[in-house]
GUMAR-536701 format. One record per residue: residue number from 0; z, y, x of N, C-alpha, C in turn. Coordinates in nm, 2 decimals. Last residue first. Example, Ala and Ser with C-alpha at 12.3 -4.5 7.8 and 13.67 -1.06 7.14 Angstrom:
<r><nr>1</nr><n_pz>0.71</n_pz><n_py>-0.22</n_py><n_px>1.28</n_px><ca_pz>0.71</ca_pz><ca_py>-0.11</ca_py><ca_px>1.37</ca_px><c_pz>0.79</c_pz><c_py>0.00</c_py><c_px>1.29</c_px></r>
<r><nr>0</nr><n_pz>0.78</n_pz><n_py>-0.57</n_py><n_px>1.32</n_px><ca_pz>0.78</ca_pz><ca_py>-0.45</ca_py><ca_px>1.23</ca_px><c_pz>0.78</c_pz><c_py>-0.33</c_py><c_px>1.32</c_px></r>
***
This chain:
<r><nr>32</nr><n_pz>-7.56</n_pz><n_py>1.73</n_py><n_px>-6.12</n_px><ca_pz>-7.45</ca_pz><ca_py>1.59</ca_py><ca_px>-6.14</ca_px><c_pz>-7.58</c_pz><c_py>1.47</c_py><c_px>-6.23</c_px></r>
<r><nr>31</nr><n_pz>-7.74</n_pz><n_py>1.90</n_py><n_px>-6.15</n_px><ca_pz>-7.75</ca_pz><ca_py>1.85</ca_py><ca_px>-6.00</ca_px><c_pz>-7.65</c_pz><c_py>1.74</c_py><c_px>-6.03</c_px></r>
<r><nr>30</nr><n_pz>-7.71</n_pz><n_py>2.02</n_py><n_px>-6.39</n_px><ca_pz>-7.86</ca_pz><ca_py>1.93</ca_py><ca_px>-6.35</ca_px><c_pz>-7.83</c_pz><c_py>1.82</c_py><c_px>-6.27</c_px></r>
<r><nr>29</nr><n_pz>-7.44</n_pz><n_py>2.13</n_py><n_px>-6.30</n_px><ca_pz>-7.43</ca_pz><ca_py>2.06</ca_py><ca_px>-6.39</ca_px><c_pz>-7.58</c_pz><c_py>1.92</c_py><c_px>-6.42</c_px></r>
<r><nr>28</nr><n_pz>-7.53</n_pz><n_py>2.31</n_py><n_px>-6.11</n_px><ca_pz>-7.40</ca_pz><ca_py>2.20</ca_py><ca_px>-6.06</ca_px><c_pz>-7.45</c_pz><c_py>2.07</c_py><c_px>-6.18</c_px></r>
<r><nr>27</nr><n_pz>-7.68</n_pz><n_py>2.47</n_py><n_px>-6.26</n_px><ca_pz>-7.75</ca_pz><ca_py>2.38</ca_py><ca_px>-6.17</ca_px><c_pz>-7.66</c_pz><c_py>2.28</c_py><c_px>-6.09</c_px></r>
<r><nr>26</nr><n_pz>-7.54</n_pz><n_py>2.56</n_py><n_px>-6.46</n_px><ca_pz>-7.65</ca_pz><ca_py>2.50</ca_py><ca_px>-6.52</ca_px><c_pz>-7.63</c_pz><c_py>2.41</c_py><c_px>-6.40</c_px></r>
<r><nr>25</nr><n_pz>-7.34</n_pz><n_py>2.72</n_py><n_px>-6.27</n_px><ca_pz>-7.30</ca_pz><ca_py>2.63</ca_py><ca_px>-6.39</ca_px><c_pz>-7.43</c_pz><c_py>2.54</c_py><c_px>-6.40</c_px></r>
<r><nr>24</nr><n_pz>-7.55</n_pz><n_py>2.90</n_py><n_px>-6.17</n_px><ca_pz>-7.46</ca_pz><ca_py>2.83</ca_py><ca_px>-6.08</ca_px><c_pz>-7.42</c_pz><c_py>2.70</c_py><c_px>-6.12</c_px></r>
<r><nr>23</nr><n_pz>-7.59</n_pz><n_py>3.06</n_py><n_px>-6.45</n_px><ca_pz>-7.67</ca_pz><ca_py>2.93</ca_py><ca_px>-6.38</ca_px><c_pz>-7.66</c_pz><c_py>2.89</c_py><c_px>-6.24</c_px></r>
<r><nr>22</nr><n_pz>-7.36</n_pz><n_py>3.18</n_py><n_px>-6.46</n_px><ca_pz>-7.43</ca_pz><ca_py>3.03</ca_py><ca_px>-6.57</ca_px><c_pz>-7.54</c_pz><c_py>2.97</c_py><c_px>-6.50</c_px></r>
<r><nr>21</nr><n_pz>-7.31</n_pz><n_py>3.36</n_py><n_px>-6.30</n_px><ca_pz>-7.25</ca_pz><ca_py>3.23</ca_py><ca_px>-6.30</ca_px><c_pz>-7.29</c_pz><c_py>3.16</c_py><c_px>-6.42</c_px></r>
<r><nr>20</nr><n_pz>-7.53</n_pz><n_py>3.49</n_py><n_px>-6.29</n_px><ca_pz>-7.51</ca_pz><ca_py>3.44</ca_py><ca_px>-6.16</ca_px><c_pz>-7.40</c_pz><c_py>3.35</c_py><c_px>-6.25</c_px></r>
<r><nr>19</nr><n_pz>-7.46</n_pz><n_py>3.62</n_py><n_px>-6.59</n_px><ca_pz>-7.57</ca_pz><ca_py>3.57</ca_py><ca_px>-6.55</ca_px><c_pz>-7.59</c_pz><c_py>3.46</c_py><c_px>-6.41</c_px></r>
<r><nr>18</nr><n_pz>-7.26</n_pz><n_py>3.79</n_py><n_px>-6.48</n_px><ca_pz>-7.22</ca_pz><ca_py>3.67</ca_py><ca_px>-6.60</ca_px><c_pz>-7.39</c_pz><c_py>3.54</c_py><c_px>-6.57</c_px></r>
<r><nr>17</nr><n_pz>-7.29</n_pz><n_py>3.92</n_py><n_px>-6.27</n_px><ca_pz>-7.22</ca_pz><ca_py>3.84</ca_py><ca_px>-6.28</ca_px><c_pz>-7.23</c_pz><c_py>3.72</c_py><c_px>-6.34</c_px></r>
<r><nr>16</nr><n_pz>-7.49</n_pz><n_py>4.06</n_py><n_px>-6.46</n_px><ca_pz>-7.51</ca_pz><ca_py>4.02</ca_py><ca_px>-6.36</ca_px><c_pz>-7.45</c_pz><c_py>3.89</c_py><c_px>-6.27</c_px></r>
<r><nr>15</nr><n_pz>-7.33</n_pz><n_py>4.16</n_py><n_px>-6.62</n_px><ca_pz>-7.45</ca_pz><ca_py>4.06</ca_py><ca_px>-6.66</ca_px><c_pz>-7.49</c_pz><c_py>4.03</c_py><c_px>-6.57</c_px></r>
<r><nr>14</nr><n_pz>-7.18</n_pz><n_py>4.35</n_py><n_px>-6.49</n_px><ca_pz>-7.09</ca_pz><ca_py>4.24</ca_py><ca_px>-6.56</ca_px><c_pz>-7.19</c_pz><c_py>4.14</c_py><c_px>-6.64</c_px></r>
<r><nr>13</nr><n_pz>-7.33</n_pz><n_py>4.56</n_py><n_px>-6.40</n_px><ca_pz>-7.26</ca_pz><ca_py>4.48</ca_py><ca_px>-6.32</ca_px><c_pz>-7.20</c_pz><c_py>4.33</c_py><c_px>-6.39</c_px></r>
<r><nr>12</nr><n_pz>-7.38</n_pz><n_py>4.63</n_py><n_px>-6.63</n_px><ca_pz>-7.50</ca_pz><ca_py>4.61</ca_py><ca_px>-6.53</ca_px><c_pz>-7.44</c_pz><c_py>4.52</c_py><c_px>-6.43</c_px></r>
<r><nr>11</nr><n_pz>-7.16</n_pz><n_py>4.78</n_py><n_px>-6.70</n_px><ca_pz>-7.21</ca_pz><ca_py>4.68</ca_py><ca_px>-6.78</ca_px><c_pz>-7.33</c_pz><c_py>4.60</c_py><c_px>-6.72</c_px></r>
<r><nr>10</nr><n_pz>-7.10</n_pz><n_py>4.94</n_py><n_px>-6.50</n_px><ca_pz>-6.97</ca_pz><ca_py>4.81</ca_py><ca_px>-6.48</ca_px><c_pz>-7.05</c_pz><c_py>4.73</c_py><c_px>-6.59</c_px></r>
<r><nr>9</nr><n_pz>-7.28</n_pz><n_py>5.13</n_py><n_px>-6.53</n_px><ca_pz>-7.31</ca_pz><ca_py>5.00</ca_py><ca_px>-6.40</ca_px><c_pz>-7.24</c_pz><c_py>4.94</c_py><c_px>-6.48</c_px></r>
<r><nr>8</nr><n_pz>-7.27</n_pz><n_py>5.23</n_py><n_px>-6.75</n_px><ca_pz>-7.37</ca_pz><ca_py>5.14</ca_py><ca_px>-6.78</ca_px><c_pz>-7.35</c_pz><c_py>5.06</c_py><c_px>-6.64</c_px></r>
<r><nr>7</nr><n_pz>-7.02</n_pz><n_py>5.33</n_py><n_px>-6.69</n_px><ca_pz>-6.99</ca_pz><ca_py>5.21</ca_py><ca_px>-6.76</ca_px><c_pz>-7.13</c_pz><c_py>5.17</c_py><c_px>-6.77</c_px></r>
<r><nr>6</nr><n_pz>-7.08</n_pz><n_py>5.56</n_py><n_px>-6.50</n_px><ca_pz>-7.03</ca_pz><ca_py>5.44</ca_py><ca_px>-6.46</ca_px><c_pz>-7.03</c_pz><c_py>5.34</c_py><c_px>-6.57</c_px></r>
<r><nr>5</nr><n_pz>-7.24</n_pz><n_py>5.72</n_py><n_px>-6.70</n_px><ca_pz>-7.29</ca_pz><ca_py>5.64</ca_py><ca_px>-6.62</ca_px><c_pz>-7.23</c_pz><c_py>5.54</c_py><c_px>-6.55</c_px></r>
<r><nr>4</nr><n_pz>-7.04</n_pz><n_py>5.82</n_py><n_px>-6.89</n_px><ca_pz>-7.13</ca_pz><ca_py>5.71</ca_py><ca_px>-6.92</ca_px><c_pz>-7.18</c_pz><c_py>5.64</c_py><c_px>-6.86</c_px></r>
<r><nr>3</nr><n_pz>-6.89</n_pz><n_py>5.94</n_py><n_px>-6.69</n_px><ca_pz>-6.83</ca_pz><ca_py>5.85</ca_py><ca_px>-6.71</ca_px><c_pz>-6.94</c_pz><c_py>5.77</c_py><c_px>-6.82</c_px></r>
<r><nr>2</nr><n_pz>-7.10</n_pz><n_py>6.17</n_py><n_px>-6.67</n_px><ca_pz>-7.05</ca_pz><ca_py>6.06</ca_py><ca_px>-6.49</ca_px><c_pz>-6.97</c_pz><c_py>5.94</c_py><c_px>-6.58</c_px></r>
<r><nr>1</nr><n_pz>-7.14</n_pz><n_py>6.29</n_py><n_px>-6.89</n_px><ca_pz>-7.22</ca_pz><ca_py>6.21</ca_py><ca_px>-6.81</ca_px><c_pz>-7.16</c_pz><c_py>6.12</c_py><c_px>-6.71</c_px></r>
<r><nr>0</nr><n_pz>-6.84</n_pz><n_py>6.40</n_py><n_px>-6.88</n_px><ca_pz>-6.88</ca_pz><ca_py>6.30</ca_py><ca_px>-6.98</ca_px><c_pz>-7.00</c_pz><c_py>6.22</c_py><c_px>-6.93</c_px></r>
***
C-alpha cells in the first residue's frame, strides 16, 4: 500500500510538471507572436 501511494505522488509530481512546462512553453510562443 505504501509503494503504491508513493508512486502516484510521482505520476502527480510528474503530471505538474509537465503541465507546468507546457504553459509556459504556450505563454512564451504566445509573448513571442
Amino acid at each position: 500500500m505504501g509503494t503504491y501511494v508513493v508512486l502516484l505522488v510521482m505520476v502527480l509530481l510528474v503530471g505538474l510538471a509537465v503541465l507546468g512546462g507546457l504553459y509556459f512553453v504556450l505563454s512564451r510562443d504566445h509573448t513571442r507572436r
